[in-house]
GULO-395403 format. One record per residue (C-alpha): x, y, z; residue in three letters. Coordinates in pm, whole numbers, plus 32768, in hexadecimal, padded with zeros to 4 digits. Example, Ala and Ser with C-alpha at 12.3 -4.5 7.8 and 13.67 -1.06 7.14 Angstrom:
BEGIN
84CE7E3E830CALA85577F9682CASER
***
This chain:
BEGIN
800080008000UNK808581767FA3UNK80C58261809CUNK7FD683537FE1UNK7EB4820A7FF7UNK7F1D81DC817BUNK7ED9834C81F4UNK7D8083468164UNK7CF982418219UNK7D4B81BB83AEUNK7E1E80978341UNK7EAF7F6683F1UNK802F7ED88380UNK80A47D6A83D0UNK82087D788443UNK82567C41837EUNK81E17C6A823AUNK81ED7DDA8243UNK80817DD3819DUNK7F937EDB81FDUNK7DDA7EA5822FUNK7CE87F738273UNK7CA97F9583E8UNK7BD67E928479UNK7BEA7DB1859BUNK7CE67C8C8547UNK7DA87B78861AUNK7E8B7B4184E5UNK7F097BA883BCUNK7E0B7B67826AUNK7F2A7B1A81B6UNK80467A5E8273UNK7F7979F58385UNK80707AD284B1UNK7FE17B3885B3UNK80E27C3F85EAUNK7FE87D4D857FUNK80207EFD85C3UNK7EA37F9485CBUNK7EC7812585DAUNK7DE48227852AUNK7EE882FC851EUNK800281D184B0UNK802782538382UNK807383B883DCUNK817483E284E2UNK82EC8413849EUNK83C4840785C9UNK844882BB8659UNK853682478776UNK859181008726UNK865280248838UNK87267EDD882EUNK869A7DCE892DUNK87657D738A44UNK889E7DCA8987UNK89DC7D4589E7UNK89277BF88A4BUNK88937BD688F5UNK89C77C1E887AUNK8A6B7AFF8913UNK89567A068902UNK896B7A328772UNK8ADC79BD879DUNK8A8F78B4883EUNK894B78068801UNK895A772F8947UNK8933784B8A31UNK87B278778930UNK86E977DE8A4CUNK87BB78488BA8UNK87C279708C65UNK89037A6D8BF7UNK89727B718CEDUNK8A937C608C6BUNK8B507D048D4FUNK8C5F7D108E16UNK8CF17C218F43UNK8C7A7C0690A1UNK8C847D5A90E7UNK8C087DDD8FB2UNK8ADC7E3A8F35UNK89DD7DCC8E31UNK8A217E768CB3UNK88FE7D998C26UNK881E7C8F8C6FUNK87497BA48B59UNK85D37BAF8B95UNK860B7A3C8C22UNK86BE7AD38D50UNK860E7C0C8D70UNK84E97B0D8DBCUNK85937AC28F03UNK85A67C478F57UNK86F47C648EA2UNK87257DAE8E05UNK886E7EB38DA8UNK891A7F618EAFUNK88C67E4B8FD0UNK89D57E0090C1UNK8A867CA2900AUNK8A3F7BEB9151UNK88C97C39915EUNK88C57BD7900AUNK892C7A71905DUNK88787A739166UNK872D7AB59084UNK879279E28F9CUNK88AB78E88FFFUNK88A9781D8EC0UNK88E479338DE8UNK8A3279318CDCUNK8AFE7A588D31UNK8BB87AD98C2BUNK8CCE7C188C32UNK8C5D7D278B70UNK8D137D408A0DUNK8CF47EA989BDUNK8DB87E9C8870UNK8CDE7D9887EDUNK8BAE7E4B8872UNK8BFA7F8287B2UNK8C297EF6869BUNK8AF07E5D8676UNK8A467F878700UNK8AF4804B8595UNK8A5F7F3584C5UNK88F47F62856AUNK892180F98523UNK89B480B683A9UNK887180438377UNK87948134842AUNK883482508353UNK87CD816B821FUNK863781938288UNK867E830982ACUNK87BA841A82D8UNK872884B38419UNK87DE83C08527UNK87F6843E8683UNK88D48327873DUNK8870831B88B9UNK894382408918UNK8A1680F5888BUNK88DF80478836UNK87BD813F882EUNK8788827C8752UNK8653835886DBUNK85EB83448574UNK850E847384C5UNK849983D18387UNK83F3851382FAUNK83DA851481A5UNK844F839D8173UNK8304830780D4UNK8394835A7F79UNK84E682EB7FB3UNK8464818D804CUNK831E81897F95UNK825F812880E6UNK820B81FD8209UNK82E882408319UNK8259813F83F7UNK826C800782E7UNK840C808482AAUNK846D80648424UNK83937EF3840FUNK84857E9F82FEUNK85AD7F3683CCUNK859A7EAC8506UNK85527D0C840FUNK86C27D7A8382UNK871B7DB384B7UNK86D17C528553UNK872D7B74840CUNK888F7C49838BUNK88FE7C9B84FFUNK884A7B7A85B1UNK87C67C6986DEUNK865B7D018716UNK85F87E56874DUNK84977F0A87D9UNK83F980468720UNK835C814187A7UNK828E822A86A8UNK8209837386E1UNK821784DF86B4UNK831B852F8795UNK844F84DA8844UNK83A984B28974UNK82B683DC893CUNK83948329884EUNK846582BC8948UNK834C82528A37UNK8284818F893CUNK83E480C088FEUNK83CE80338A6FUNK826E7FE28A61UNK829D7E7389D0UNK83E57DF789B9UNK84797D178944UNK84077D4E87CEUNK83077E578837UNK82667F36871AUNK819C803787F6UNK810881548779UNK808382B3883CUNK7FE383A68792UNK7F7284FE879CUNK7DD384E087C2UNK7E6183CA890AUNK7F7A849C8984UNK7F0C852E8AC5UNK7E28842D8B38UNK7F5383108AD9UNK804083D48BEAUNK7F39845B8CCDUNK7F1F82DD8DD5UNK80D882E58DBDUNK81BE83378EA1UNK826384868E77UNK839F839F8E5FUNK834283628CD0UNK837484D78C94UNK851384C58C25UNK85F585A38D52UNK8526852F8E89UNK862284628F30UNK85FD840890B1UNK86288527910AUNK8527860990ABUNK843584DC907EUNK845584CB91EDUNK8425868F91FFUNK82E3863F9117UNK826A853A9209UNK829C861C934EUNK81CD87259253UNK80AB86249230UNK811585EB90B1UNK80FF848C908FUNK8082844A8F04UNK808E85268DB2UNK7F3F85648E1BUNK7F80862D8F32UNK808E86F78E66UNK7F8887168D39UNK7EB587E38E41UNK7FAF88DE8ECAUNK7FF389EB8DCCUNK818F8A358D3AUNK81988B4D8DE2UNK81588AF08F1EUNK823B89898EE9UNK83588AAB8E6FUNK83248B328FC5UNK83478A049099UNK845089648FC8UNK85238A4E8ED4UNK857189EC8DA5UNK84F488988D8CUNK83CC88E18DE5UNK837089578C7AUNK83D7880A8C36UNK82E6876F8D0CUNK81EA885C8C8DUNK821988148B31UNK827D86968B0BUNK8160865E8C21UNK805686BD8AF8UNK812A85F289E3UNK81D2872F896CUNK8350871B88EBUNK83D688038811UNK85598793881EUNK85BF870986C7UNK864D85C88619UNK87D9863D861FUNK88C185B58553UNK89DC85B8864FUNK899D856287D5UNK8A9D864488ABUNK8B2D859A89E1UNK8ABE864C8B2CUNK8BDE85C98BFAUNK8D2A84F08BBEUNK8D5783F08CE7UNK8E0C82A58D99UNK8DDD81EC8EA9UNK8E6880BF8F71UNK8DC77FB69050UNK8EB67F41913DUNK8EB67DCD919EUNK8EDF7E21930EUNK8E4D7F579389UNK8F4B806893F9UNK8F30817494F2UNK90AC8218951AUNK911A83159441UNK9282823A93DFUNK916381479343UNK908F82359281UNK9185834B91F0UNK92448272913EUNK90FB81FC9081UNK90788345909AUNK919B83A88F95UNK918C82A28EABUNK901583228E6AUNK9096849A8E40UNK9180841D8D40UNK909083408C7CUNK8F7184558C6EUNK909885578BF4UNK912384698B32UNK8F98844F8A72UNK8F8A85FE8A89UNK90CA861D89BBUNK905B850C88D6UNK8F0A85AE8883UNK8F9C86F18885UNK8EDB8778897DUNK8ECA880B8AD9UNK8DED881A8C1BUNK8DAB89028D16UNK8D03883D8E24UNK8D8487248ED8UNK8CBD861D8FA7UNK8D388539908FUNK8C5F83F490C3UNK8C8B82F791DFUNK8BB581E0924CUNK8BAB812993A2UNK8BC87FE493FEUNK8A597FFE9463UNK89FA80819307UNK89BE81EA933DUNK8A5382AE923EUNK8AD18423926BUNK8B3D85269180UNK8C02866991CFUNK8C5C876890A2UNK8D3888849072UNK8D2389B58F61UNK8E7289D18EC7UNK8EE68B598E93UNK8F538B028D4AUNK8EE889A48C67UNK8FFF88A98C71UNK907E875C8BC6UNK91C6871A8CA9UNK91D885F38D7CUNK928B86CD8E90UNK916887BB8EA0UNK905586A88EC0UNK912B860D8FB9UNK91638728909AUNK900B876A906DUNK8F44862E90CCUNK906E85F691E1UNK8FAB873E92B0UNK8E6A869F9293UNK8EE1850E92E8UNK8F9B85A09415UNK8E65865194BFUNK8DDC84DA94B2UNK8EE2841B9555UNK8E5F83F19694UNK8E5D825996B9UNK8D37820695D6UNK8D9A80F994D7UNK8D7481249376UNK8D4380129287UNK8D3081139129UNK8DD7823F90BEUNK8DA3830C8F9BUNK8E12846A8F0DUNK8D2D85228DE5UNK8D6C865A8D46UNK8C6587498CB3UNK8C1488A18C50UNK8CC188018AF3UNK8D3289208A02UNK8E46894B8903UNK8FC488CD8924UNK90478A0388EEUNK8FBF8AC78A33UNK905D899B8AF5UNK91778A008C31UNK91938B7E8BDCUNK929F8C218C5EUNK928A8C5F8E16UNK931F8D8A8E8CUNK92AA8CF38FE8UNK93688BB38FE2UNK94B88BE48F3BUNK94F08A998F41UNK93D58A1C8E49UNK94AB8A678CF3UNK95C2899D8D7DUNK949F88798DD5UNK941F88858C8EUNK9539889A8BDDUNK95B187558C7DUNK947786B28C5EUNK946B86EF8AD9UNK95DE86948AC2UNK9573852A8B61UNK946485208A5AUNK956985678963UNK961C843B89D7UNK94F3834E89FDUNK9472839288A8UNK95B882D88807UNK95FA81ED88E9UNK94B4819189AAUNK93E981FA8AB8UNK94D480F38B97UNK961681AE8B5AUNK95DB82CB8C8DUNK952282818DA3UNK951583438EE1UNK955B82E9904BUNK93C983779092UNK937382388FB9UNK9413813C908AUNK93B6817191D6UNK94C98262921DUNK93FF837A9297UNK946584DA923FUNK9372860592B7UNK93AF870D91B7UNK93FE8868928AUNK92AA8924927BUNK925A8A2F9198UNK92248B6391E1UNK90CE8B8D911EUNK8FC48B1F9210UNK8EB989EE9180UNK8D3A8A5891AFUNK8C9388E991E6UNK8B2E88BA919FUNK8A8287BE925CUNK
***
């Protein structure tokens, strides 16, 4: 059926024969016989799509080997690690990404843990997007194996509607890659992305914009993208418990109470999204961290690891050519409470030294006999390489650091990143004389 024949008529589309009927009520396809049926009136008319590989890694590796089809797969790391993904078998058992590795097993003792293989991961993740940007040019990547789609103006290219080319896709997907995906269609980022959870594995979901408000309105305010524990437990104390409740408060008033996301709430809370389908996806933040197989509490223990992450996030700043501004420190107890402390750099940075000195302030205000089992350092605020380490008539000192630091780089880039390493990386631990610029930590 032609585009032009589909968006005269409310239409139905088989996802396995791709043929299109007029709407009716069905249990399978006329042709093929599938039951794997999409019934929309507005199918045939909406562009935007966030389409999302199931259970990644774990398909992944249950495609290379074909023995692990029928067990539970848990990627991730070792005892002390956590869950990167978990295959819908596990998840069954209350498995699911960023669990502790021993609550995992616990949940699911019989499960096949396997170490997570980022190369290979990536790779596939490329092949996946190669063909994406064949069903349309307008690829937003989200992350390694999720990205928005805006097939606008693709009915001529692909003869079909939008919603019959990202059928097609995501059947490529499954028999040239050997992994599944979910689709979410609808008119909107937004609600893209929430229609992709609503059926995995496989899912096809669809939200339009006559159901829009009254989809969202019985939902927790958590479906609404930026409401993280925090101020999901601020809108609780406020009596905001569902999109409903935000649907009845008016943007001004949600501006009041809660700044700038508030017009957020406001506006995704009715199923309105203006944002666009980029091309390019900028990184907020460039980041490492560590999960220690004992936890550690003294600073002797922590510095030393505490530098090795400084040098691997400068180490990515210099290679992206870019810079950051903020640094975050991130630390997790050995009861699982996780804490955060940032400072505001004067001036953005990419030297190793200068994260160092930086996230040393913050990890020494926390040193008082707690145990950590995780350590991280980000950096954001990102901007351009060439405002990086400016000149600091208040420490002297800084041109000689940097000039040391880059003539280390020098030396690593011909002969390996093994070739200097400092005393800070091997336990040896060297406090760094404190600058005389002061650090403004946000909490």
């Amino acid at each position: 059926m032609t585009a032009a024949a589909a968006e005269r008529s409310p239409t139905l589309l088989c996802r396995d024969c791709l043929g299109w009927f007029p709407k009716r009520s069905l249990e399978s396809c006329l042709s093929c016989g599938s039951p794997r049926l999409i019934q929309h009136d507005e199918l045939s008319g909406l562009t935007i799509a966030h389409i999302d590989c199931d259970a990644f890694y774990a398909s992944v590796e249950k495609r290379d080997d074909p023995s692990l089809a029928e067990k539970p797969v848990i990627v991730g790391g070792g005892q002390r690690g956590v869950v990167s993904a978990a295959c819908y078998i596990a998840r069954i058992d209350g498995v699911h990404s960023a669990m502790p590795m021993f609550k995992a097993l616990e949940a699911c003792p019989n499960a096949v843990v396997i170490r997570p293989d980022m190369r290979k991961y990536t790779a596939v993740g490329h092949e996946v997007r190669t063909l994406m940007r064949e069903a349309t040019p307008l690829v937003q990547p989200i992350s390694i194996d999720e990205a928005f789609l805006d097939l606008t103006g693709t009915e001529r290219l692909h003869k079909a509607p939008p919603a019959e080319t990202l059928a097609r896709l995501v059947a490529r997907i499954q028999e040239e890659i050997g992994i599944t995906a979910s689709i979410g269609l609808s008119y909107n980022k937004f609600l893209a992305k929430v229609a992709s959870d609503i059926d995995k594995p496989r899912g096809f979901s669809v939200i339009g914009r006559a159901e829009a408000m009254t989809f969202l309105a019985p939902r927790p305010t958590t479906v609404i993208w930026g409401v993280g524990k925090s101020l999901h437990r601020k809108l609780l104390n406020d009596g905001l418990r569902t999109v409903a409740d935000l649907q009845a408060i008016d943007e001004v008033e949600l501006v009041r109470r809660y700044g700038t996301m508030g017009t957020r709430l406001a506006r995704f809370s009715k199923g309105v999204d203006d944002r666009q389908v980029e091309l390019t996806s900028k990184a907020k933040s460039v980041s490492n961290e560590t999960t220690f197989k004992t936890d550690l509490t003294s600073a002797e223990q922590l510095i030393p690891a505490l530098w090795r992450l400084c040098e691997s996030v400068s180490a990515s700043l210099k290679h992206k050519h870019i810079s950051g501004q903020v640094v975050t420190l991130k630390l997790k107890t050995a009861d699982f409470r996780s804490l955060t402390r940032r400072t505001n750099l004067a001036a953005p940075t990419q030297l190793a030294d200068t994260l160092f000195r930086t996230a040393l302030a913050l990890l020494e205000r926390e040193l008082d006999g707690r145990r950590y089992r995780l350590l991280g350092v980000a950096v954001s605020e990102l901007g351009e390489e060439r405002d990086a380490d400016p000149l600091d008539l208040a420490d002297p000192d800084a041109g000689r650091r940097k000039k040391a630091e880059q003539a280390i780089d020098q030396v690593r880039e011909k002969l390996g990143r093994s070739a200097i390493k400092k005393g800070r990386g091997f336990g040896t631990v060297i406090r760094p004389q404190s600058s005389r610029r002061p650090h403004h930590p946000r909490r």
